[in-house]
C-alpha positions as CSV (number, residue, x, y, z in Angstrom):
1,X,91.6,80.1,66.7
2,X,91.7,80.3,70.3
3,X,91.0,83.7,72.0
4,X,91.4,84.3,75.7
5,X,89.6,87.3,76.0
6,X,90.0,88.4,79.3
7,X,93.9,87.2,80.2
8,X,94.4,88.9,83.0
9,X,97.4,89.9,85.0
10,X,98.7,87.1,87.5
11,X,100.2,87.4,91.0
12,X,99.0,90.6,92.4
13,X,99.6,93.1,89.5
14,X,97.2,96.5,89.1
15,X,96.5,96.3,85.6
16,X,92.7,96.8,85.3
17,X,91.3,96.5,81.9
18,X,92.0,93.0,80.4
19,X,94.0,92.1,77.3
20,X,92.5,90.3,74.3
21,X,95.3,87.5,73.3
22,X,94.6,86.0,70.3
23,X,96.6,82.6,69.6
24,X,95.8,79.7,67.1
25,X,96.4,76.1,67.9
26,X,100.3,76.0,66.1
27,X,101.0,78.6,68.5
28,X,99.7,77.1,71.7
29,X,101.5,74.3,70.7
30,X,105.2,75.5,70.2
31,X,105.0,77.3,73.3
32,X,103.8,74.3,75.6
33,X,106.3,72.2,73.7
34,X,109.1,74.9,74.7
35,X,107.8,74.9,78.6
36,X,104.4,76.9,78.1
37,X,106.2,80.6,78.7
38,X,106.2,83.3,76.0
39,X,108.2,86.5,76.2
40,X,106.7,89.5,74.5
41,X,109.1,93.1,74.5
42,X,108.7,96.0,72.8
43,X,112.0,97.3,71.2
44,X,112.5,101.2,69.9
45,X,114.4,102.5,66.8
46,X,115.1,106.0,66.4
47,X,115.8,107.8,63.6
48,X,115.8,111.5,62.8
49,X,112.6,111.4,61.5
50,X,110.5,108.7,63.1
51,X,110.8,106.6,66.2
52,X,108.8,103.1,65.8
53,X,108.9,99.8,68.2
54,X,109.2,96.8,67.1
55,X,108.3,93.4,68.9
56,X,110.0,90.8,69.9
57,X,109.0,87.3,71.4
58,X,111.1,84.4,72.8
59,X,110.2,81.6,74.6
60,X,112.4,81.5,77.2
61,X,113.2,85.0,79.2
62,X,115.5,87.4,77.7
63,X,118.6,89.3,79.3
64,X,117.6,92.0,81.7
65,X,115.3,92.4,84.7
66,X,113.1,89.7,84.9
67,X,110.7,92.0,86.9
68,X,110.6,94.3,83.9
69,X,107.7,91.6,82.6
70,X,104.1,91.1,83.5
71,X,102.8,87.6,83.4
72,X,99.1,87.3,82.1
73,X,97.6,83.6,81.6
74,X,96.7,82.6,78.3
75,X,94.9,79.6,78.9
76,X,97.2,77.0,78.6
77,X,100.4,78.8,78.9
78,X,101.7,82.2,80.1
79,X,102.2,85.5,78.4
80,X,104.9,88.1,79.9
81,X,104.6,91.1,78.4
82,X,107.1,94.1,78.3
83,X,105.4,97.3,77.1
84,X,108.3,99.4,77.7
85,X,106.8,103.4,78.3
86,X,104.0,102.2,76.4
87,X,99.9,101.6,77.5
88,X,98.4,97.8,77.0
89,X,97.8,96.9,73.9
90,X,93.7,96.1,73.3
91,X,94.9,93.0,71.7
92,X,97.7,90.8,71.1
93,X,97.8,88.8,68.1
94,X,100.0,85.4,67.4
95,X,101.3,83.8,64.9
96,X,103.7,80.7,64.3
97,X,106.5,81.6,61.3
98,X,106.3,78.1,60.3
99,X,109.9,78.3,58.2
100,X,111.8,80.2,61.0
101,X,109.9,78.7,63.7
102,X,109.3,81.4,65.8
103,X,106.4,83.4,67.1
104,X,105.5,87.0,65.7
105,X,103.1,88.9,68.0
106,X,101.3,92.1,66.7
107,X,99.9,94.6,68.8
108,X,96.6,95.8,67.8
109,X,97.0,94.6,64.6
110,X,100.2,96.2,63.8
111,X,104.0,94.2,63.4
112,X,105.6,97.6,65.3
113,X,103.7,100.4,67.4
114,X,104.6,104.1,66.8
């Protein structure tokens, strides 16, 4: 398992305290294969009783502002990160879905963020 624990925010950005990305071998792997960028976002659902983000991850940039991202290095590939209204995550976990071939990415240790 391959931790960078200090990824840091590239080119110039204010962020202070560092983020703990955690990412096993699989993972580095499908992202270098898919040109060494991974997209992180947080998306919101409402309801009338709770409101809960989910994340997302792509490896190449979703629609939108592409200054809406941060870009942290991970090492061998780079991490752009989306928080939406919400703080840093301590640590960013991920993980290869081998059978849909994607990468899920939980934010201190949670799949969504309330």
């Amino acid at each position: 398992m391959n931790v960078v624990e200090h990824a840091v925010v590239s080119g110039g950005g204010t962020y202070e305290e560092p983020i703990r990305i955690v990412a096993p071998p699989d993972v580095r792997e499908f992202v270098r294969a898919r040109g060494g960028k991974l997209y992180v976002w947080t998306v919101p659902h409402f309801s009338p009783r709770i409101t809960i983000t989910l994340l997302e991850t792509a490896t190449t940039r979703p629609a939108g502002p592409a200054e809406r991202f941060v870009r942290f290095s991970a090492g061998d590939f780079d991490l752009y990160l989306d928080s939406g209204p919400l703080a840093w995550p301590d640590e960013l976990v991920l993980e290869l879905k081998r059978r849909r071939r994607l990468v899920r990415a939980y934010w201190n240790d949670c799949a969504y963020v309330m």
